[in-house]
C-alpha positions as CSV (number, residue, x, y, z in Angstrom):
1,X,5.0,16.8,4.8
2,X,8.6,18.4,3.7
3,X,8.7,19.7,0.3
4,X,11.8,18.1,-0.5
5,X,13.4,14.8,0.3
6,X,16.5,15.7,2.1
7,X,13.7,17.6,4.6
8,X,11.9,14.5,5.3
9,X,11.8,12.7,8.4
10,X,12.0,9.5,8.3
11,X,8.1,8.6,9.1
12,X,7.6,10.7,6.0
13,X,9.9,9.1,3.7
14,X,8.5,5.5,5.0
15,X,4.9,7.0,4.4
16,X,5.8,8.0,1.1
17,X,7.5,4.7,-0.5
18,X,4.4,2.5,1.0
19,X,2.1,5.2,-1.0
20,X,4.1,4.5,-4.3
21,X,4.2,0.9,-3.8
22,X,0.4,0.9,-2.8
23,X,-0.6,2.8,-6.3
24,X,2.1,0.8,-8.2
25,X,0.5,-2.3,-7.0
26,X,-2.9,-1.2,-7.9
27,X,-1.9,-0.7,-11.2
28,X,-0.2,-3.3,-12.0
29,X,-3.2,-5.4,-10.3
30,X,-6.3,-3.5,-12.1
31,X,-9.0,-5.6,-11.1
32,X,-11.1,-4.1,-13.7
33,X,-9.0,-5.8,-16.2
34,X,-10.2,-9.3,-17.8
35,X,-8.2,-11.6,-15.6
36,X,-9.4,-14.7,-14.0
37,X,-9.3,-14.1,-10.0
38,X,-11.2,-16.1,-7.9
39,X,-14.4,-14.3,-6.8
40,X,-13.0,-13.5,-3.3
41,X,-9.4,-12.4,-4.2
42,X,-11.5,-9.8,-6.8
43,X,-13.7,-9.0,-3.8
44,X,-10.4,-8.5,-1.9
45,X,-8.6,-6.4,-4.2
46,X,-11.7,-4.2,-4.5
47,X,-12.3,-3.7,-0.7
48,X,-8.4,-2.8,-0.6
49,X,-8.2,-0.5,-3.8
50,X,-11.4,1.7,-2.1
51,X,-9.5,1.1,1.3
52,X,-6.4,3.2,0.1
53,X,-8.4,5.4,-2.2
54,X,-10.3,6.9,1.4
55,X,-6.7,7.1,2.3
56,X,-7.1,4.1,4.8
57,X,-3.1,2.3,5.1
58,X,-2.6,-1.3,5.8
59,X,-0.1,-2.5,8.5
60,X,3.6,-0.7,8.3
61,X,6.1,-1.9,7.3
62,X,7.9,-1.5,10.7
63,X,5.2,-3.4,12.2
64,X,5.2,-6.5,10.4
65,X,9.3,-6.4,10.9
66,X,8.3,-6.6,14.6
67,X,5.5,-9.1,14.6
68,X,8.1,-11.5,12.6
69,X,10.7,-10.7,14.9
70,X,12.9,-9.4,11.9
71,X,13.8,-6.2,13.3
């Protein structure tokens, strides 16, 4: 990846704002905490939160443009 953001492609920079939005989420979301989810949302938001921590990435964000025919 470029060391600065003026050097980054565009795949990079893309790459790089779902990564902050991924941990933001995550966060903001800590299942851990002592919220009442329903037993599969938790289950859900545990699968995904190990998902991204092995560095495993969702659908882009170019892709669901397309499969909405937003793009």
């Amino acid at each position: 990846m470029a060391t600065s953001l003026n050097e980054m492609t565009k795949e990079e920079l893309i790459q790089l704002i779902e990564t902050v939005i991924d941990r933001k989420l995550l966060e903001m979301f800590d299942v851990d905490d002592e919220i009442e989810l329903k037993p599969d949302v938790k289950a859900r938001l545990i699968r995904q939160r190990v998902a991204v921590a092995q560095g495993e990435r969702g659908t882009s964000f170019n892709d669901v443009m397309r499969q909405l025919d937003l793009d």
